[in-house]
Structures are given as C-alpha cells and as structure tokens.
MARPAVO-857524 format. One record per residue (C-alpha): x, y, z; residue in one letter. Coordinates in steps of 0.1 Angstrom, whole numbers, plus 5000, padded with zeros to 4 digits. Layout:
// residues N
XYZA;...
***
This chain:
// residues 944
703508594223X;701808924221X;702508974185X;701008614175X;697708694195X;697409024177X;698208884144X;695408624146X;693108884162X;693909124134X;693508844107X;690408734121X;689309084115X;690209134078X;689008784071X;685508864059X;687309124035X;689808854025X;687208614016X;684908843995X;688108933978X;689408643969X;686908413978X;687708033989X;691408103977X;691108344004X;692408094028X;696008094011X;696708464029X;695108344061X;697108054065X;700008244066X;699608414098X;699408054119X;702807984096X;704708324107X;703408214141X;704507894137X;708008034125X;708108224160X;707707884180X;710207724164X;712808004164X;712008054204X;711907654209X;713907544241X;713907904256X;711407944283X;709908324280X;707508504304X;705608814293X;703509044325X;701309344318X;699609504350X;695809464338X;694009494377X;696609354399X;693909374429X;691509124413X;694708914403X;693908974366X;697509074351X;697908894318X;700808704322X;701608464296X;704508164306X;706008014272X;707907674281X;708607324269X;704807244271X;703507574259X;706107494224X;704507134220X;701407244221X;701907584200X;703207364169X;700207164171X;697807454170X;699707684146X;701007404124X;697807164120X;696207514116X;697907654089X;697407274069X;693507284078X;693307674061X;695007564032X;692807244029X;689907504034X;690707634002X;689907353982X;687207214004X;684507494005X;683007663969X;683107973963X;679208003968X;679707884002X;677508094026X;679208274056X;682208174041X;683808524053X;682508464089X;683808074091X;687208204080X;687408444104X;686008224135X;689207984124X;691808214123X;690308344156X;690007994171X;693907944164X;694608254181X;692708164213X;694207834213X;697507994210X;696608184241X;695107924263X;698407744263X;700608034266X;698608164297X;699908134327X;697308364346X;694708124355X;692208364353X;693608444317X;693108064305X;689808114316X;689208354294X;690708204264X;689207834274X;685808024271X;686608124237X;687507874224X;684207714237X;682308014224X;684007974184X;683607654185X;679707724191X;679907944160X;681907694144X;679907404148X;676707574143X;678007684109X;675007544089X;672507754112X;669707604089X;669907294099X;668307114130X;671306884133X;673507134140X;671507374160X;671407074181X;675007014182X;676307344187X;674207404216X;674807044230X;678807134232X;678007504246X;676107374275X;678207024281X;681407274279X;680607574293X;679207374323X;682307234328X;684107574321X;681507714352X;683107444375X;686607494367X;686507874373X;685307784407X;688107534416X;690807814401X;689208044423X;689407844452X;693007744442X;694008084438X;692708194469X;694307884493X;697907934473X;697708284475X;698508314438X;696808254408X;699908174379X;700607814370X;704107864372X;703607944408X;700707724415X;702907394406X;705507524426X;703407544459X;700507294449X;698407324485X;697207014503X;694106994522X;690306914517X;689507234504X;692407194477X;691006844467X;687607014458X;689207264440X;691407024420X;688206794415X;686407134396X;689107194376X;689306834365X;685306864352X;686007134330X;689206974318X;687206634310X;684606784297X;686606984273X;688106644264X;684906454264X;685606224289X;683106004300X;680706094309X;680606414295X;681206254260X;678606264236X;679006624227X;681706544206X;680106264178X;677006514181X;679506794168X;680906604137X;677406784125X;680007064117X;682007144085X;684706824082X;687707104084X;686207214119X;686306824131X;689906784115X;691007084134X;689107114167X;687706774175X;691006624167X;693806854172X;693007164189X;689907224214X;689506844227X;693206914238X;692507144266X;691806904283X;694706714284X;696907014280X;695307124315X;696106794331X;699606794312X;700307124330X;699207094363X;700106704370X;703506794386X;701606954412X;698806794415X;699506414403X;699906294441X;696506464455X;694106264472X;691406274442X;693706314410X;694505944396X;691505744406X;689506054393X;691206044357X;692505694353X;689205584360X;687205804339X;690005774310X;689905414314X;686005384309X;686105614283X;688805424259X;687105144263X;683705274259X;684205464228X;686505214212X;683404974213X;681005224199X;683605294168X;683204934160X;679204964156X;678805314134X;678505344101X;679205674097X;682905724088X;683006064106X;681705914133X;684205624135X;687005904138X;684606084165X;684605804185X;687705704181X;688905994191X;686806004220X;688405654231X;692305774227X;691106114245X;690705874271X;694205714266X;696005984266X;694206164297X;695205864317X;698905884305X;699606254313X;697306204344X;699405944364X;702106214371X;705305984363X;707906084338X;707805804316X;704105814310X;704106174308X;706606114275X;704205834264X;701306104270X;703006364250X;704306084223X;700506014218X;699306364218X;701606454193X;700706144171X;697006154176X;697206524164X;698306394131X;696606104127X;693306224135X;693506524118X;694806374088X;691606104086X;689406344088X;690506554060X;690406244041X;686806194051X;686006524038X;687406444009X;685406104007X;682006304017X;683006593988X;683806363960X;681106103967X;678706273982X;678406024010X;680105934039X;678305604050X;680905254047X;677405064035X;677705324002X;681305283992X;683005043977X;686005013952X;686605353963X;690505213965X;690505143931X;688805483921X;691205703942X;694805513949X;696105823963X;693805903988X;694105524001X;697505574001X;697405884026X;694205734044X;696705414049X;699405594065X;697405804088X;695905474097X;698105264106X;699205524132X;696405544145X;696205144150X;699905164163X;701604974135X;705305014128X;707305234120X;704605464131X;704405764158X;701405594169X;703305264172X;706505424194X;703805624213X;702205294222X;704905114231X;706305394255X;702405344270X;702604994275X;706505014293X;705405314315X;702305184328X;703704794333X;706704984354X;704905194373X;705305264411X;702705454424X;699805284415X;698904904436X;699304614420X;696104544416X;695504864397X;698404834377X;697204554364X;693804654360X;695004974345X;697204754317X;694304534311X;692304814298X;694504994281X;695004634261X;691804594254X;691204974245X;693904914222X;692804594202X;689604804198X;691805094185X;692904844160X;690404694151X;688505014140X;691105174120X;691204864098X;687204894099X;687905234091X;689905174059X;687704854049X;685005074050X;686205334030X;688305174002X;687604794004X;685704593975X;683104433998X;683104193978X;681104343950X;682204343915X;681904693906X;682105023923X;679005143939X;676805423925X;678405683949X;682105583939X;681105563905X;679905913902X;682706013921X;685206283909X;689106293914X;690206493944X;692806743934X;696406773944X;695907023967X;692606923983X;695006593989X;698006774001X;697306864037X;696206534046X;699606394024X;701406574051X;700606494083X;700206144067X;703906184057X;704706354089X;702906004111X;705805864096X;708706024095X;708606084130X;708305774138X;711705734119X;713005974136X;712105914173X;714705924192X;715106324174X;711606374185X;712106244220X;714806544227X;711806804218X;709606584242X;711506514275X;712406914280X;708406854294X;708306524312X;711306574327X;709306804352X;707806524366X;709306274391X;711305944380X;710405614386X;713505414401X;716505384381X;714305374346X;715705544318X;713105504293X;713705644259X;711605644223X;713205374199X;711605164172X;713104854190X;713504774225X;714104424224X;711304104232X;710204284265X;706704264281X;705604584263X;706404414225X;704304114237X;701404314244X;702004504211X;701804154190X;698504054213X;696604384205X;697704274166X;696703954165X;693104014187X;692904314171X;692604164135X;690403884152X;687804144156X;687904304127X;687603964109X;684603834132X;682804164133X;680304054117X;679403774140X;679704094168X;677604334150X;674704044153X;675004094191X;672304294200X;672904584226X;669304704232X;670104864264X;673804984267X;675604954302X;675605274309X;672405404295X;672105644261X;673705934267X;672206154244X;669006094261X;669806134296X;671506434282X;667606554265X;665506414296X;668406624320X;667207004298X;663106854301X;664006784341X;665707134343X;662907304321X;659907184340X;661707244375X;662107664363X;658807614349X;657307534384X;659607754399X;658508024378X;655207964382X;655207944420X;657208294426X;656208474393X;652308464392X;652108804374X;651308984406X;653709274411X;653009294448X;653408934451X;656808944436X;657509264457X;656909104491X;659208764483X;661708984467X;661209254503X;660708934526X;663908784517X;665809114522X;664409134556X;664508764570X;668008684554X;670408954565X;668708954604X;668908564607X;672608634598X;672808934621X;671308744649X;673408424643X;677308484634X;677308874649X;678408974681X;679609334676X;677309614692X;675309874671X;675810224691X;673610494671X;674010844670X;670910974664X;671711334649X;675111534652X;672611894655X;669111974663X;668912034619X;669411704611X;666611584632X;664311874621X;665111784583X;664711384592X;661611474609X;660411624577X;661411324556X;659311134580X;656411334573X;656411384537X;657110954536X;653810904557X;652011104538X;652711004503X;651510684518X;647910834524X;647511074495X;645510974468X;646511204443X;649411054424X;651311384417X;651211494448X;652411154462X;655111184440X;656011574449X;655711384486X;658111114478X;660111404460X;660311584495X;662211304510X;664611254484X;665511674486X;665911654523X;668511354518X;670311584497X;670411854523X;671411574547X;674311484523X;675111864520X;675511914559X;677611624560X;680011794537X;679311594507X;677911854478X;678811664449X;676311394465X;673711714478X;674311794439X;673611564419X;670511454448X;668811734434X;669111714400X;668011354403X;664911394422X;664111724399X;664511524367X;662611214382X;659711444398X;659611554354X;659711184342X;656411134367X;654411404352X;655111314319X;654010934327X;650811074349X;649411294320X;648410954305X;647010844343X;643910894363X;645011174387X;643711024415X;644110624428X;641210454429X;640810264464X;638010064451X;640609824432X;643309834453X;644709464457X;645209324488X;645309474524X;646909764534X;648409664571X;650309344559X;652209644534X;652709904561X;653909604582X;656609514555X;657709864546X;658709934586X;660409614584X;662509694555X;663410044565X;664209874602X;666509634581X;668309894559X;668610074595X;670209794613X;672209674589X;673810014583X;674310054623X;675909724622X;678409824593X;679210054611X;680409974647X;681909674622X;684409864612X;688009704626X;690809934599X;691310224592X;688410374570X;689310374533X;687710724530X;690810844546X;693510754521X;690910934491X;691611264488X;695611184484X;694610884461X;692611124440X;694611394440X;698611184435X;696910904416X;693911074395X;695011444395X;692211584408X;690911744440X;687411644440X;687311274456X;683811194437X;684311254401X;687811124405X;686510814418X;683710814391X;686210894357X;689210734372X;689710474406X;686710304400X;685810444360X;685010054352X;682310014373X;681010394359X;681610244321X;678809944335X;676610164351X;676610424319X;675810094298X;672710014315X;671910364315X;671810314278X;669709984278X;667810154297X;667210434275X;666510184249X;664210004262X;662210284272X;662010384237X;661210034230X;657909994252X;656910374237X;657710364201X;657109944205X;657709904163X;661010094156X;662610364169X;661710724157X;664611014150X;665111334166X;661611534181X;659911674150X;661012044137X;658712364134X;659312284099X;658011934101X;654612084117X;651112054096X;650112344079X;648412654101X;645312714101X;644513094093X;642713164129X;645413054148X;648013204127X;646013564135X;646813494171X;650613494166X;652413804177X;655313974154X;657513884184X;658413494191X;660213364221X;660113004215X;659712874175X;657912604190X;655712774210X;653912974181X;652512564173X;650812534209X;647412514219X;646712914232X;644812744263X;648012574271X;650612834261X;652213084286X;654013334276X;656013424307X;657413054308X;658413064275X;660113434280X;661613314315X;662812954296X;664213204266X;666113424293X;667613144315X;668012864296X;671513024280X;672313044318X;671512674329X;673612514296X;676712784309X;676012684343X;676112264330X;679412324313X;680512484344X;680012164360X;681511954336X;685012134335X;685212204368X;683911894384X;687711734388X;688311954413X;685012104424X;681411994429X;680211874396X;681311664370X;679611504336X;677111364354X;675311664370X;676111874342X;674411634319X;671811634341X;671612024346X;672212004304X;668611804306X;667011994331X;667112304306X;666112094281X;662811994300X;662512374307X;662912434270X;659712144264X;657312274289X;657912604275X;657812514239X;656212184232X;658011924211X;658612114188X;660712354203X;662312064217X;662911984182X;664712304173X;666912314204X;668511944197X;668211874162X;669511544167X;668711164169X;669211114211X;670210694199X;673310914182X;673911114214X;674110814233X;676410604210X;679110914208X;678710964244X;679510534251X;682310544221X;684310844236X;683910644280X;684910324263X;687310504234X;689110694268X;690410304279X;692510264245X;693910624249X;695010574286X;696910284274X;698610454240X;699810744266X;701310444290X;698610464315X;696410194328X;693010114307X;690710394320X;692910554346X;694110924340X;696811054313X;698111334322X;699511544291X;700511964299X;701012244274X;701812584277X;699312834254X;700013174242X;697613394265X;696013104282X;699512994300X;699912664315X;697012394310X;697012024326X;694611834309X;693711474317X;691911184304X;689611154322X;688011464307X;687211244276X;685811014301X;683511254319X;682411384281X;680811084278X;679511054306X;677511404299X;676511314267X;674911004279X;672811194304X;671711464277X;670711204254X;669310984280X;666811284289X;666611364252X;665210994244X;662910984277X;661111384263X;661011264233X;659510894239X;657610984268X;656911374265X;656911414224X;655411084216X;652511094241X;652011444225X;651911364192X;649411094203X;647211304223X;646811564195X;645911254167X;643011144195X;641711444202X;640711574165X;
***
C-alpha cells in the first residue's frame, strides 16, 4: 500500500517533466503507474493486509492503512477507471493545451489520494486524504482559470465540500474520543451508543453526503461539469463522488442500527434520486444529463449501502460497481461528442448516429446500463435493489413501501433519461440531413474511442458473468447482518417474482416518458418545490458576507485602542466568569521564597509605573526594558538560566529594534493628541495583570498529578540524549511546535521587509565597495589605520572611534562565545537560539560601530538566503531522523571514534538547532538591514 501511494506521489511529481517531453502522449507512461497499482490489487485480492507506522501516537495520528474486501472493490475502481481516463487523456487534450503538465500531475495525484482514502483506516488519516481529494479536485475543476464559469465551479465544490469535510472531522473526533480509538477496524467493532454518538454519526454523515452530493448539498456537482470532460468521467462519476458512499459502505455495519442513520440517508437519498432524475429529463446539455443523472443514482446507491442489510449492501456494491462504468464510459463519449462537434447541446445534433456508428455503438452499451436493460450490470444491480428492499426487515411497512415506491419511480426516470440521452445525441430528429455541427464533424479515432469501448464492453460482460462477479462482492456484504433465511444471489434470471414485475413497469413507464416528453417539457416549473439551489447557495455567501461585513465594522473601526480593549476586555471578563462559576479549588500564594525576589519584583514594579508616565519614548522603552531584565533574574534564581539567557538576549535585541524604529519618531509623545482617557486604560491594565495573576495562582493549586516537569530531565536525557531539559525540549520532544514557531519567525521577517522595502525585496546591506565616490575633504580625514571598513564612510560627527576599536576587539569574542552556545546548549545553557541571538547581537555591535556598510562587509549575504538554509536544514532534520529509523524530528543518535579527538556522539538534533541559529542571524540580519540600513540610506538621500 505504501509503495502505490509513493508511486503516484512520485509520478505526480515527474508529470510536468513527462508532459513537456512528450507532450499529450505523455499520458501513455503515467497511466502505467495506476495499472502496476492495479496489478497489486488484484494480485493481493481476497487477502485482508494491515500496514501501522508510529507517526504521533499521543494525538492518535499513526498512519495505519486496513486493506480488505471493500478497500479491493474500491481500489480497482480508482486505479482501473484511472489508468482508462489517462490513456483517453492522450487523445483528448492537444498538445498546445495549457497547464497540461500541471493537469497531468493533479490526476495522477488525485488517484493516489483516492487510493489512500480507501485504504485508511486511521480516521484521522482519511481525513487527510478526503481533504485532498477535495483540494485536487479544486485544481482540477478550476483547470480553465480564465474562465468565470469555472472560477465559479471550483470554488462552489471547495466550499460545499470542505464544509462538509469541517463537520465530519468533528463527528470523527467526537467518535474517536467516546470509543476510545480512532481506526475503522476498531470503530465497527465497538460502534458506541448514546446521544453524543448520534451527533457524531450525524457529522460524519454531512461530509459523506456532501462529498456525494446528496440533496441538499447537490448542486456543486452539475456546476463542476464546467471542468475538462476527463475530470467529470473520472471524479464526478467514478472516483471523488464515491466517498461518500464508500464512507457509508464502511461504517454501516456499525452504525446501520443508530438512532439517526436510515431515516437520515434513505430520506435524503430518496429525495435526491428522484429529484435529480427529474431535472435530467429538462437539460439540454448532454454533460449535464450525465451530471444529474449521476446525482439521482448517487442517491440510489446511498440508500442501498445505507440500510445496513446484506442483501442491499450487495445490491449497493452491484450498483457502484456498474455506475462506475457506465457513467464514466458516457462521459468519455460526451467528450468525444463536444471534441468532434464542437457542441454538446441535444438541440445541435442530429444524425450524429449516422456520422459516427461506432461511437453509438459504445454510447448504446454504456446506456442501456445505465437504464438497467438486460443483460446489463446495471440491469442485475437493479434487480438485486428491487428484491432487497421489497424483503426487507428492519424498516415498517409503511416505509418499505414508501421506500420501493421511490426507488420505482427514480428508476423510470433513470430510464427515461438514458434513452433521452441517446435520442439526443444520435437520433435524426426528424430532420433530413445532419445538422451543421455533425456535419462539420470529424471521425473520432480508435484510441480516443477505446477507453470508453471498454468499460462499455466491460457494462456487459459482467453482467454475463454475474454470478463470477458476485463472489468478488459478497467477501464485503457479508459483514453485514442477514435478513431471515434469504439467500440472495446475482443471476440474470430469478424467475416471475415481484422484483421482475417492477423491472417491466419501470420499462414500460419509463418509455412512456420518454415518448410524451414533450407534452412534459410544456409543463412549466417556474418555481421548483424545493427552491433553486444555486441561488440559495449565492444569497447564503451575500448573507454570510454582509454579516462579517457588520461584524467587521462593529469590532474593527480602525482604532487600535479600540480593538485593544475588546481584545483585553474579553481576556479579563471570560476566564473570571469561568473561575467564578465551575471553580472551587483555593488559590494559596506565596508571595516570594527570599527577601531578593521581592526587592527585584519591587523594581519591576517601579520601572512598569514609570514607563507609564514617561514621555520620552526611549526611555519608556529602556523602562519597559527594566522589567523584562529583572524577569530574567527572576528566572535565573529559580534555577532556570537557559530561560535567564535567552531573557536577556531578547530584551537586549528588542531594546535595538526600538531605537532603530524611534530614529524615524518624535522623541518625546505628544499629550496634546493622545486619544481617549487615561484612567479607563490604567483601570484595564490592573485588571489584566490581576487576571494573568489569578489565573496563574489557580493553575497552580489546580494541579491534582504529579507535575510533568518531574519526569524531564530523564526524558531528555534517555529519550533526547541530552542533559539540558530546554533545548532538548526545543530540537527534540516538542521540535514540531519549534519548526511552527521558527516559521512565523520567518513570515515575520518577511513581512517586515515587506512594509520597509514595500516594492521588492533588496539583497544583502550594500558593500564599501558599493559606496559613492569620496569626496577629497573627507577622504583627508581618514587615518592610515582603519578599524572598521565601513566606518571610514561615516559622517565624522557621528563616528567614534573607541566603539569601533572596542566592536573590532570583542566582536571575535561574542561570535566564539555564540558558537559556544550552540554546541554546547544540549547539555548546557544555550542552544541555537541564544547563540543566534548572541550571533546578532555582535552583528548590531558591528552596525552601530560601522554603519551599513560595515554591516555589509561582515555578512556579505542576502539575509532571505540565511533564512531559507536555516528553515531547509529544521525541516530537512525530519527526513533524516526517519532514514536513520528515528521518529520525524526526534534525535538520531550516530557515534564515531576520531584519531586525536577520541569518542564523539553526535545527534540530530544538532542539524536541528543549526537552523534554528541561522534563522535568528538572518532574522536580525533582515530587521538591520530593513529597519537600520534602509532608513539609513533614506536619511542620507533626504538630507542632501
């Protein structure tokens, strides 16, 4: 199963390269991987294979994949309808085709995630593969980004799915949690009972019916048939729309007997067959006859593998299994209709029969399947539909027969449109000549006609060969429960029963209609039943865009001290309401363990009231500044000097960052337009430091286990081979959430840049070399002797020359002294992150000293390139963990013995911390540069 997923994932990959080789015929390689992975489904079929890699077993997130009877059923469907619709790609697109590359690659990709949504059996895992497949087929759809249509589209089917996705990763959440596991196989097993079960089970049936388009979550599909007629053919009739029902398929032995299941799905699959059979009958378009035809036996089926019985689960899987073919088959044939004719509307073709014998042929076969003739697939699918739902137990009487009432009626619609359908597209219509778009028309070749030839072919031949077929089917069905004594097997002939009765009554209606559809299409629907919904669906995004509009515009007025106080208010009034409400635990404070912690907190005190008062910025901020360094000797008292570390180097580099931003500031605040009143603020700033205070106290005395703190040191030392808890926790236990924060760090450092430079990003600070010419006076004042290169290019009045010998004495020391901290933080204070930020404290040294310039000739390098090799080697350090058998982003641990140097451990997390530090260096890099050599550069062009 592994191997298939990384073959597509690979092929997907080379794709692009693929194409602009060989361009369309590029298709013929790609279609072999879904073959080979066919190959591997059939050689595996009737073995039932589990595969389990530890991913993050706390979070439940193993990858666990479960290969069984209805994993196989599904897998030739995806891998072998595939493969056909590649091949049929080849002759479909031209070679000029744009994104051609990119549309092959999103389809080989798309069978891969397909492939992995029904092999899952992690739920979390299916998730991630049902999201996707939602995503490519976004891409997919969307393929002709040019036009509005399907713009439109696209996005209606990402919203409509993802929605629906949303919803079901809340009921598997809640599933998972109430069965205490989160793997199908387990799941079906246990299948919990109780009201919070039923709501779970009701989420996961909204994303399963709206991947299906179930009503009413529908009209996504005919809106997608806006995509290329290969993407309808393969996932609008065979793949994606199949989640759906593969979802139900799988969890209906559990789940069939809950509370909301059946009335949830018969009813909605009942509606929708019926529904979208009718609206088949009125288009025009023949893509869209298909569309909602297949919208209408999505329906069907869901109702079949939904009632949780063993003969309609075979009918179910009879039908899915036929419908795959069908469906996909009239599609291709569409596309070939639409490429040879230019035209796909039934009002523009006629004689088309005549014109293209084979294609009627193939069109024929696929649709009489479809309508459920004999000797069909469709026809012994039916049939096992009618028998299972007429026998059925566990629905009322009353709903039984309601139930087979619909499902009769659906049917006679099915029938009527697939001879609509053919009518439409080959009939004479009575006119004596082919019409224009025939007439113009150019032969389809044989292998543009092959693909649809086969699954045409195949309609039949399995319907030949059902009783063959059934033994691939019942492996499934026989996982649900029996009804009675009933031994209901696929046949071509079952005798004059009630089923065969119903069959020659959906014939003979069905034909009916088709012949007095004209006297129905003068019956006017102004105002369907049920309303349009493509417009409730536009006036739903206008209701939710005005609602964020006034939303917006109430909370976000442009007022940052508006949007302070809500943001402060709501920190203070929800957590005490909470506090005061569902808390009854004590908070017992200790105010200080010695007299220095209340003569350092005192000081913090102090320096936070003033800053409040002081009117000059930097001195406010040196203030502020105060606070933050006594925290650090707070942390260093406690024991903690990683944290007392890196405190300082944090509140040294932000105290630079301020004076770099104030040089371009008044230096004092002007009280005259200061907004608002200053009590109400002093009010709200006790009340949020009382908050923070409480809460802590009461998280605190909360405590009821022993204190995870405890079990760190031998965690960090057994598990991440390393004595210093900290970085160990930072590079290894928790190095995912470091990767995240490092990211934002980068954003960060981007968007910086991107207010500064606001056009494009510049390169590395400018070189002495990239400095205008001297003039001759201020070259006479350069001395023989030069400490800094960059400092020769400063201003005299602004120069000093004992900062720039001090900077050229110590700076050596400080870069020593950061690469100290980076190799020794594992098992000392330190660590990449305060040796990148002792790495940038030198370099601000080296800037105040020399000007940009300097700064310049100590990093000669783009800071954007720092970053990216700093993110490549955290994220790079997840792949090697897992090539040296460790777990992504957990230590390695690999020892040598060295001539002279004598035994050295090294682990991966050194690569890790790397990164780290260069993301620091080239975060301080970008913010001197953006905010330090920038502002220079602009200073010096104002002042001449």
């Amino acid at each position: 199963m592994l191997a298939v997923l990384l073959a597509h994932a690979v092929a997907a990959v080379l794709a692009p390269l693929v194409v602009r080789k060989f361009g369309r015929n590029g298709f013929y390689p790609l279609s072999l991987v879904p073959l080979a992975s066919l190959g591997w489904v059939i050689a595996n079929w009737g073995t039932e294979q589990t595969v389990s890699i530890e991913w993050a077993p706390g979070l439940s997130m193993d990858l666990d994949f479960w290969f069984d009877p209805l994993a196989a059923i599904m897998s030739v469907l995806v891998l072998g309808i595939g493969t056909l619709i590649l091949v049929y790609c080849a002759r479909y697109f031209t070679d000029d085709e744009p994104r051609l590359g990119i549309f092959a690659a999103e389809m080989v990709a798309f069978a891969g995630a397909m492939f992995g949504l029904v092999a899952s059996d992690n739920m979390l895992l299916l998730y991630i593969f049902w999201e996707l497949t939602t995503v490519l087929s976004f891409l997919l759809v969307g393929h002709y980004a040019e036009r509005a249509s399907s713009r439109r589209a696209a996005t209606q089917a990402l919203l409509v799915t993802t929605a629906g996705g949303l919803a079901m990763l809340v009921g598997i959440i809640i599933l998972g949690q109430v069965s205490g596991t989160y793997n199908l196989s387990e799941l079906i097993e246990i299948a919990p009972r109780g009201w919070l079960a039923g709501v779970a089970v009701v989420l996961v049936l909204i994303g399963a019916l709206s991947k299906s388009a179930i009503v009413p979550l529908h009209f996504w599909l005919p809106g997608a048939m806006a995509a290329p007629t290969p993407v309808s053919g393969y996932l609008h009739a065979a793949a994606m729309v199949k989640a759906g029902i593969y979802l139900v398929a799988r969890l209906s032995p559990g789940f069939a007997d809950s509370a909301p299941w059946r009335f949830t799905i018969i009813t909605l699959g009942l509606l929708t067959m019926v529904l979208a059979g009718w609206r088949a009958m009125r288009a025009f378009d023949l893509k869209l006859v298909l569309a909602f035809g297949t919208v209408s036996q999505l329906g069907f089926m869901m109702v079949l593998v939904g009632l949780g019985t063993r003969d309609a689960a075979l009918a179910g899987m009879t039908m899915v299994v036929a419908h795959a073919m069908f469906k996909a088959a009239l599609f291709m044939v569409v596309g070939i209709i639409d490429h040879t004719t230019g035209t796909r509307d039934i009002r523009k073709l006629a004689h088309l029969g005549d014109r293209a014998p084979a294609l009627m042929v193939v069109a024929a076969l696929a649709a009489a399947s479809m309508a459920g003739l004999p000797p069909f697939l469709g026809f012994i699918g039916k049939e096992a539909a009618f028998d299972s739902l007429l026998s059925t137990t566990v629905l009322a009487d009353p709903a039984r027969i309601v139930t087979v009432g619909v499902v009769v009626f659906g049917s006679i619609l099915t029938l009527a449109y697939s001879v609509r359908f053919m009518w439409g597209a080959f009939g004479r219509k009575r006119l004596a000549r082919p019409s224009p778009a025939v007439q113009g028309m150019h032969a389809p070749g044989p292998l543009f006609l092959a693909a649809p030839a086969v699954l045409s072919v195949l309609s039949l031949a399995a319907g030949l060969v059902a009783p063959q077929l059934e033994k691939l089917l019942t492996p499934y069905s026989q996982t649900l429960p029996a009804e009675g004594v009933s031994d209901y097997h696929l046949a071509l002939w079952h005798g004059v029963n009630t089923a065969l009765l119903l069959t020659l009554l959906v014939f003979a209606v069905g034909t009916a209609l088709f012949v007095a559809q004209r006297w129905v299409n003068r019956l006017r629907f102004e105002h369907p039943p049920l309303g349009n919904a493509d417009r409730i669906y536009d006036a739903t995004l206008r209701g939710m865009d005005a609602l964020s509009m006034r939303l917006t515009g109430a909370t976000q007025r442009g007022s940052l001290p508006l949007t302070q106080a809500t943001i402060l208010g709501t920190l203070v009034v929800v957590p005490l309401v909470l506090l005061v409400v569902g808390t009854n635990t004590g908070a017992d404070v200790r105010l200080w363990d010695s007299p220095v912690q209340f003569v350092i907190g005192l000081m913090m005190v102090a320096a936070a009231l003033a800053a409040t008062v002081m009117r000059n910025r930097l001195a406010s901020v040196i203030l502020v500044g105060l606070s933050g360094y006594g925290c650090g000797v707070l942390f260093a008292l406690h024991g903690a000097p990683d944290l007392a570390l890196t405190q300082f180097l944090v509140e040294t580099l932000t105290l630079v960052i301020f004076v770099l931003v104030f040089r371009k500031l008044p230096a004092e605040v002007d009280e005259r337009r200061a907004i608002g009143f200053k009590i109400p603020r002093a009010l709200l700033a006790v009340a949020v430091g009382a908050t923070i205070t409480t809460i802590g106290a009461y998280a605190i005395n909360a405590r009821n286990s022993v204190p995870i703190y405890e079990r760190l040191p031998d965690a960090a030392y057994y598990l991440g081979n390393g004595k210093n808890v900290v970085n160990v926790l930072l590079v290894d236990i928790r190095a995912w959430d470091t990767l995240g924060e490092i990211s934002v760090l980068l954003v960060a450092a981007t968007g910086v840049a991107s207010l500064v430079f606001r056009n494009r990003r510049f390169g590395s600070a400018p070189r002495v070399s990239d400095a205008p010419a001297v003039t001759a006076d201020s070259s006479a004042s350069h001395s023989e002797t030069t400490w800094l290169l960059g400092g020769d290019l400063i201003d005299p009045k602004h120069r000093s020359l004992v900062l720039e010998v001090t900077t050229r004495l110590i700076f050596p020391t400080i870069m020593v002294l950061s690469v100290y901290f980076f190799f020794a933080g594992h098992n000392a204070p330190g660590g990449g992150f305060a040796g990148g930020l002792t790495a940038g404290l030198a370099l601000v040294l080296r800037y105040l000293a020399g000007g940009r310039y300097e700064l310049g000739e100590t990093v000669p390098i783009d800071a954007g390139k720092i970053l990216g090799l700093g993110l490549t080697l955290a994220a790079g350090t997840a792949l090697a963990s897992l090539f040296l058998g460790a777990p992504a982003l957990s230590s390695a641990v690999f020892e040598v013995t060295l001539p002279l140097v004598g035994h050295v451990k090294i682990v991966t997390a050194l690569f890790f911390d790397l990164g780290v530090y260069l993301i620091v260096v080239g975060l301080v890099l970008d913010v001197l540069r953006s905010l330090g050599a920038r502002l220079d550069a602009q200073i010096e062009v104002n002042q001449r």
